[in-house]
VOTOR-944206 format. One record per residue (C-alpha): x negated, y negated, z; residue in one letter. Coordinates in steps of 0.02 Angstrom, whole numbers, padded with zeros to 5 digits, always signed. Example, Ala and Ser with C-alpha at 12.3 -4.5 7.8 and 13.67 -1.06 7.14 Angstrom:
2
-00615+00225+00390A;-00684+00053+00357S;
***
This chain:
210
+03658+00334-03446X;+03682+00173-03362X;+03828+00140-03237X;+03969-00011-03269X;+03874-00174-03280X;+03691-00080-03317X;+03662-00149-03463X;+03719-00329-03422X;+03588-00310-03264X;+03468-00264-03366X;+03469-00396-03497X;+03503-00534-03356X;+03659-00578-03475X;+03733-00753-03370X;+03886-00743-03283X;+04070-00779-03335X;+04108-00837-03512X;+03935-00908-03539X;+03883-00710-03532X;+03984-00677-03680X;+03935-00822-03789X;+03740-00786-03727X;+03777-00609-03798X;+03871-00661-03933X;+03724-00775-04008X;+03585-00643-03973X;+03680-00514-04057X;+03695-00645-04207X;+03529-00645-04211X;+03483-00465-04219X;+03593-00453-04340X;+03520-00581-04471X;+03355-00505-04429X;+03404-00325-04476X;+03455-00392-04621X;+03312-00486-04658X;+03187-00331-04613X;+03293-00217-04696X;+03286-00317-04855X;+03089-00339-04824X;+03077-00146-04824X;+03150-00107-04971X;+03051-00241-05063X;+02883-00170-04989X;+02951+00011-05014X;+02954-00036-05206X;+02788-00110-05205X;+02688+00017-05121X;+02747+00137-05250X;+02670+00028-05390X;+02513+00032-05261X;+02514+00198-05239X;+02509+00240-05442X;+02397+00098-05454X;+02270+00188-05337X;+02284+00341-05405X;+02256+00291-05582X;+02114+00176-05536X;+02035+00329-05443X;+02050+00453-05589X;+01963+00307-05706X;+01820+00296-05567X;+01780+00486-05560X;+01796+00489-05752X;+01679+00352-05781X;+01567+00418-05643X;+01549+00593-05728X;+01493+00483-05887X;+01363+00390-05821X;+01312+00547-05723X;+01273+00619-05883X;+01195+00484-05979X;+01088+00449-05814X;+01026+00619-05841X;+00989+00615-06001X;+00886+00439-05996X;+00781+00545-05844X;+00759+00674-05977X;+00684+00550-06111X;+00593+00419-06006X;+00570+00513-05829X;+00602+00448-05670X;+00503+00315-05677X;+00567+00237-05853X;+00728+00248-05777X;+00673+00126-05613X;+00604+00000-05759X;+00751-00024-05843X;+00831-00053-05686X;+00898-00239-05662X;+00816-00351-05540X;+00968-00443-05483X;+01138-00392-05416X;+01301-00397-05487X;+01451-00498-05423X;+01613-00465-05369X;+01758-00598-05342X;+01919-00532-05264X;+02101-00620-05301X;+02231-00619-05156X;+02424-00634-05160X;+02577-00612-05046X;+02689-00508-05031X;+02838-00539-04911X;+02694-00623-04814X;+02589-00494-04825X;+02406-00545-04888X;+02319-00416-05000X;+02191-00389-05158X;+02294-00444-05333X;+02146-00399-05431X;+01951-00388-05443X;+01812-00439-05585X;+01658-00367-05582X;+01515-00468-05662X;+01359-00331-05706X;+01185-00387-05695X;+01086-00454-05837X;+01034-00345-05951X;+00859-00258-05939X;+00708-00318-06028X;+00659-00267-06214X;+00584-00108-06175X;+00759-00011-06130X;+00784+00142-06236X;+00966+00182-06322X;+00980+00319-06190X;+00935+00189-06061X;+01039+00063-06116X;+01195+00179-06135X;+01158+00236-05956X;+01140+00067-05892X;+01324+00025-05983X;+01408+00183-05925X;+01343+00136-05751X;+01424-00024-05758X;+01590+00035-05835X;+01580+00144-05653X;+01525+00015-05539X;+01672-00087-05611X;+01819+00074-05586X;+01747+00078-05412X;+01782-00122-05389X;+01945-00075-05436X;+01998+00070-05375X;+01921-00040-05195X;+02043-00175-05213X;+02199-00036-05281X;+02175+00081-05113X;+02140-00088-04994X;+02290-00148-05056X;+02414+00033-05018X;+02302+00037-04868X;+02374-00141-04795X;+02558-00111-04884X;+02582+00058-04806X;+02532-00009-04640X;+02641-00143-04670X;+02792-00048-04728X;+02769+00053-04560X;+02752-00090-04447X;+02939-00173-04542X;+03022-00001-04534X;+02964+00033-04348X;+03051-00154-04304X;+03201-00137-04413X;+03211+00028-04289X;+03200-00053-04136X;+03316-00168-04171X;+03456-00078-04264X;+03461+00079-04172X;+03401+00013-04007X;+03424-00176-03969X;+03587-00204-04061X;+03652-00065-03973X;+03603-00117-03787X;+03685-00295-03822X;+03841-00202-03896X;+03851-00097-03748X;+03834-00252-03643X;+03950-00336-03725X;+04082-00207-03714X;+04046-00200-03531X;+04086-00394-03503X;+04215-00396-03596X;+04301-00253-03459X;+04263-00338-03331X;+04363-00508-03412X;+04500-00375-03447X;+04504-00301-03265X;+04495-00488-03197X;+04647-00538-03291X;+04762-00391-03250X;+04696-00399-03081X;+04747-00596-03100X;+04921-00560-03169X;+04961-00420-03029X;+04924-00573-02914X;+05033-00666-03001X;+05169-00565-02995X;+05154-00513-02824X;+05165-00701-02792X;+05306-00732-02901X;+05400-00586-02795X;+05379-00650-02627X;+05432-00830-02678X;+05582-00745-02717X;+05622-00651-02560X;+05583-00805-02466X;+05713-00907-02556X;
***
């Protein structure tokens, strides 16, 4: 609770009429910027949902394709043995180039490509080879399924951050320069009865004197 004039104190609102406008103007303000955040929310609200089933789906197509390659993996050890399987391994490393885009001015991954290694040298088996292939088909679900949860991960935090503001200033700020509003504008109303009483009082004596 704050006594008559608290809130005014509080926000160092000027004095007189050029109080009123100062408040006037600020509360503008807050208002256009609810507006703005609130219209920023819902607009990231609908976008992390298409995150969230993009992250989920990319995640399902990782552990799917991981569970493949597991499987041919062991069956190339089977044929060849550990060490055929560290032959056929690739001497160089793949590549991966990420694509960023906005959202309300919010930077995050649009999409990844994965570029595998070259392929081994002649003496890869079909077990081998199929290995090597299913390994890449999971290498590249994990690229994306990286750039589908790093992009919920920054829209969540995101959509937290604009619904914590659009808080703070619709259920606390506009509020406080409401309240301090209302306050002023008492104080102008006591001021002008207070005024008027003068005036009458004034107006009475003038006419007993005469």
């Amino acid at each position: 609770m704050t006594g008559p004039g608290g809130a005014s104190r509080r926000l160092a609102v000027p004095p007189g009429r050029a109080g009123r406008l100062w408040l006037e103007r600020r509360l503008g303000i807050a208002r256009r910027g609810a507006d703005l955040l609130d219209r920023k929310l819902r607009i990231l609200q609908h976008e992390l949902a298409a995150a969230r089933d993009s992250a989920a789906r990319t995640e399902r197509e990782w552990t799917q394709s991981c569970a493949e390659a597991e499987t041919w993996l062991l069956r190339s050890a089977l044929l060849e043995g550990q060490r055929g399987s560290r032959l056929t391994a690739p001497g160089k490393l793949a590549e991966v180039r990420i694509s960023y885009t906005m959202t309300m001015g919010v930077r995050h991954p649009a999409g990844a490509v994965y570029t595998p290694p070259p392929a081994v040298g002649p003496w890869t088996t079909p077990a081998a080879a199929e290995a090597a292939r299913a390994w890449a088909a999971a290498l590249n679900a994990a690229v994306q399924h990286a750039a589908a949860a790093s992009t919920l991960r920054i829209l969540d935090a995101e959509t937290t951050a604009t619904r914590q503001r659009l808080h703070a200033i619709r259920d606390r700020w506009i509020p406080r320069l409401e309240e301090a509003k209302a306050e002023l504008e008492l104080t102008f109303d006591e001021l002008e009865r207070a005024d008027a009483a003068r005036l009458r009082m004034a107006s009475r004596q003038q006419v007993r004197r005469a």
